[in-house]
C-alpha positions in Angstrom: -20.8 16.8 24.0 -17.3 17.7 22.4 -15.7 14.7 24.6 -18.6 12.2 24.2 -17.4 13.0 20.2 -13.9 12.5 20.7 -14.3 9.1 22.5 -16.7 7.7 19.7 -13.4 8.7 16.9 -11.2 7.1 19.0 -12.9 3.9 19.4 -13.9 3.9 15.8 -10.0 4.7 14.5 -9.4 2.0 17.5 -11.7 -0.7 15.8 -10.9 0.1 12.2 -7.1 0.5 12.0 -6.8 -3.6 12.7 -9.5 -4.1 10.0 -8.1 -2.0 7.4 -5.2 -3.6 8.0 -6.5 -7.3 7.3 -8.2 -5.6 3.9 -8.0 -7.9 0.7 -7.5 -5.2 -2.1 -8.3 -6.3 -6.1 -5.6 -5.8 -8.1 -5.9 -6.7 -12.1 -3.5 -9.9 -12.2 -6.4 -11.1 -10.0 -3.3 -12.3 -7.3 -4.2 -12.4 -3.9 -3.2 -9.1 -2.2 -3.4 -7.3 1.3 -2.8 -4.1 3.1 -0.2 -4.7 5.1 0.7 -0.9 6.2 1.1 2.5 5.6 4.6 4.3 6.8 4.7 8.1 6.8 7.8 10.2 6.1 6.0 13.9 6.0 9.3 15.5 6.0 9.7 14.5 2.7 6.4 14.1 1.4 6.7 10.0 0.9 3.8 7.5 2.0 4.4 3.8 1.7 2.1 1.4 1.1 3.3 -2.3 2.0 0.9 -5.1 0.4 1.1 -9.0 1.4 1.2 -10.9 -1.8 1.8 -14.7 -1.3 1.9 -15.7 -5.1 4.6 -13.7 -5.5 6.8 -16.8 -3.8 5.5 -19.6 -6.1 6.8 -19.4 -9.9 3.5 -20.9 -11.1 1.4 -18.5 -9.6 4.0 -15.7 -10.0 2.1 -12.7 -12.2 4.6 -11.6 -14.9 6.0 -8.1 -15.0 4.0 -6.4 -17.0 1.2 -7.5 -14.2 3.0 -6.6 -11.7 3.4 -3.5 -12.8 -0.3 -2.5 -13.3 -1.0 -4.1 -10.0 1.4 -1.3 -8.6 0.4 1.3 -10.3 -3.6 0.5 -9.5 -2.6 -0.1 -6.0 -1.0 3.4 -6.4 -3.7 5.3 -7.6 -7.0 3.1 -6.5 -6.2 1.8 -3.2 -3.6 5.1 -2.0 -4.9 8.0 -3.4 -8.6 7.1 -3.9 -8.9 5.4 -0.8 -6.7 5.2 1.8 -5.5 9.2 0.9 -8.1 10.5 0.0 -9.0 12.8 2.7 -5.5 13.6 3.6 -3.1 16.1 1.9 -1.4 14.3 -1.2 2.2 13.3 -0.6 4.7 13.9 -3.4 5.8 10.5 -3.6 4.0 7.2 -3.3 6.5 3.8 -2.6 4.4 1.0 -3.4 5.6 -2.4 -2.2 4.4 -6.5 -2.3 6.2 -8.6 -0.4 5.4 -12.7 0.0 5.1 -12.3 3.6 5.4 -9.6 5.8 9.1 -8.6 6.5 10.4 -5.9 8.7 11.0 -2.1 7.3 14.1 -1.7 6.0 15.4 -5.1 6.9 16.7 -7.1 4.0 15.7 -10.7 3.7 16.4 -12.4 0.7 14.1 -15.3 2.0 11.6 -13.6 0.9 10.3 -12.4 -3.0 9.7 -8.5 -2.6 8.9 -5.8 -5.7 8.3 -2.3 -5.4 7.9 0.6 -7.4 8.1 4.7 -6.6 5.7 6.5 -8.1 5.3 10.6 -8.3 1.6 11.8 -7.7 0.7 14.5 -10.0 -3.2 15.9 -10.3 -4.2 13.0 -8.3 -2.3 10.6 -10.2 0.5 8.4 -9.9 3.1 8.3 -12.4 6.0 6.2 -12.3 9.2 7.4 -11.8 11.9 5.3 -13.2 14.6 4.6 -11.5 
């Protein structure tokens, strides 16, 4: 029984990861947004969350700052910590990034329109830490 349960979660993490993956999430500029990934760093207590955002390259369809910023934050606190996180011990620090396209970790391309905000999760809540 206890291996006929472990083979049914590992097909369904199998199935799902590429799904979530692909998810569109609603942010309130209404842009077009989606999970791209989630990188751990539990030694420090940091999760990032990487979004695909293709408006972000076109001017016209560019949401201003003050958008962009509660699209962050409500990527932050809806789609991390009330979704993705939720079952999981919260980390101390949540990096929340949108990129135009995907792009490598940690690789710089200046090809390509990228924002990102760190935010500090207090009593399940982000707050944004200025830098």
């Amino acid at each position: 029984m206890k291996l006929t349960c472990l083979r049914i979660a590992a097909l369904v993490c199998f199935f799902t990861t590429p799904l979530l993956a692909e998810q569109t999430v609603a942010v309130p500029s209404g842009q077009n947004v989606r999970f791209f990934e989630q990188l751990d760093e539990p030694e420090n207590g940091i999760i990032r969350l990487r979004f695909i955002a293709p408006d972000l390259a076109s001017p016209l369809k560019r949401p201003s700052f003050e958008d962009l910023t509660l699209d962050l934050e409500a990527l932050c606190t809806e789609f991390g910590l009330n979704n993705l996180l939720q079952n999981e011990e919260q980390p101390k620090q949540i990096i929340v990034s949108l990129s135009a396209e995907p792009v490598e970790f940690g690789i710089a391309n200046s090809d390509v329109e990228q924002v990102f905000e760190a935010f500090s999760v207090e009593k399940e809540t982000c707050m944004l830490e200025m830098f």
